[in-house]
C-alpha positions in Angstrom: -35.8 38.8 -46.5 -33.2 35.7 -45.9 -30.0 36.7 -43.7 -27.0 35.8 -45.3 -25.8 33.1 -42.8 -22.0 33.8 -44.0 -21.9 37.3 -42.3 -23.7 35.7 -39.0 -21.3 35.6 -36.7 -20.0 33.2 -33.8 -22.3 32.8 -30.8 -20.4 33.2 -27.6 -22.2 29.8 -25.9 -21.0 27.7 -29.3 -17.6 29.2 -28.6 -17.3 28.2 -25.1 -18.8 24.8 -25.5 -16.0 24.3 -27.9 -13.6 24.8 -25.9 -14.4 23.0 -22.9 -14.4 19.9 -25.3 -11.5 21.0 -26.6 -9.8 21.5 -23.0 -11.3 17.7 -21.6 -10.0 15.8 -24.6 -6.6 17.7 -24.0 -6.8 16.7 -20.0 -7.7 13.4 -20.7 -4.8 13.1 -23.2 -2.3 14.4 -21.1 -3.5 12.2 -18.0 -3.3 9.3 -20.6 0.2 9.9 -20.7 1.2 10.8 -18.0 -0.5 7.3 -16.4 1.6 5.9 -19.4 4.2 7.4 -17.8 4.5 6.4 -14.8 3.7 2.6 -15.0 6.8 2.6 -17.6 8.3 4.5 -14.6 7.1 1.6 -12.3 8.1 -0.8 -14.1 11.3 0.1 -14.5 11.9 0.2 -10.9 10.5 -3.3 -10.3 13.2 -4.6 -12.3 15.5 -2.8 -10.4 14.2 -4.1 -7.5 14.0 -8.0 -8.7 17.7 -7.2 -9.9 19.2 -6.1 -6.8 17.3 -8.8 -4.5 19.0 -11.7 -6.6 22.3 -10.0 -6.3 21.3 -9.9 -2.7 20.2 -13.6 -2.4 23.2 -14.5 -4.0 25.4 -12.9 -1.7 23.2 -14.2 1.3 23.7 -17.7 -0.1 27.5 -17.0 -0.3 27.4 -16.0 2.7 26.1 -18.6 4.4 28.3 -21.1 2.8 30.9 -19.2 4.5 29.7 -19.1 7.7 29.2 -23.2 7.6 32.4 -23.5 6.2 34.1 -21.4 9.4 31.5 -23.3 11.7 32.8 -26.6 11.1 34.8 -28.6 13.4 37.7 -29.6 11.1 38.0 -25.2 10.1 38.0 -24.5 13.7 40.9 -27.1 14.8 43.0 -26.0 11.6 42.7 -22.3 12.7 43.5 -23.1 16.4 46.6 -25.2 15.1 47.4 -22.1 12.4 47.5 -19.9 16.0 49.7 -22.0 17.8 46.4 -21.7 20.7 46.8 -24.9 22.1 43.4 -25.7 22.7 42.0 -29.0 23.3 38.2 -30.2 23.4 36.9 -30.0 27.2 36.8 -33.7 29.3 33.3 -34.9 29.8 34.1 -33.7 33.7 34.2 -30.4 32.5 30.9 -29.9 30.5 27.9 -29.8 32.5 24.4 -30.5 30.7 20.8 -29.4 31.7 17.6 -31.6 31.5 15.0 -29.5 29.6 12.6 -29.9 32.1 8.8 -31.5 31.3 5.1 -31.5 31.7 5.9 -32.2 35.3 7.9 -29.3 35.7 5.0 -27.2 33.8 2.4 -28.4 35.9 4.7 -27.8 39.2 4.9 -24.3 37.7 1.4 -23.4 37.3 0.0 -25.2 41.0 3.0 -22.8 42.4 1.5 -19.7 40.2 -2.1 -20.5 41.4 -0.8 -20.7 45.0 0.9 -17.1 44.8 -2.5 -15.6 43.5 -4.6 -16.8 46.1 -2.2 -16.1 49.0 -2.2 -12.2 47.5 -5.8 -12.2 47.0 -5.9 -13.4 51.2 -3.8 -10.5 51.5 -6.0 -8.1 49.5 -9.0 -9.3 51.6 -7.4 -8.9 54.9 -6.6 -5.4 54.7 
């Protein structure tokens, strides 16, 4: 006689294997949106980031203008006049200026430096 397959009833293994698909496809979903997630998230924060360093290049570039405004000669001789500091530019007897020295004096440098080494490594030997 034919079984009825109505009345037949659910393996356990078809079960299971059902819902492990089920379970993947819901993982992979929810890390799908999650990764969704987080590069809005990311992206977000980059143009926070590009926002605040224009604000801070801008204020860097005000900044500077500033600084070469208060630097300059004609600034500095209106705020020592706004002062009453009575300050005058030094004579050209009181400023005294440095050669930057040369190849000569790097070469001088060096013979001096080997000379030291040997003379300790005389030293060294001696002893």
């Amino acid at each position: 006689m034919q079984r009825n397959r109505k009345r037949e009833s659910l393996r356990a293994g078809v079960i299971a294997k059902s819902l492990l698909v089920c379970l993947y496809f819901a993982a992979v979903g929810l890390g799908y949106v999650w990764y969704k997630n987080q590069i809005y998230r990311l992206g977000d924060e980059v143009k926070w980031r590009e926002a605040e360093l224009a604000a801070i290049e801008k204020r860097n570039t005000a900044l500077a203008a500033t600084l070469a405004t208060q630097k300059s000669p004609a600034h500095l001789e209106q705020r020592i006049r706004d002062y009453g500091l009575n300050l005058v530019p030094p004579g050209n007897g009181q400023v005294v200026r440095f050669r930057e020295p040369g190849e000569e004096w790097d070469a001088a440098f060096a013979q001096a430096q080997a000379g030291r080494n040997r003379s300790a490594a005389n030293m060294v030997a001696r002893r």
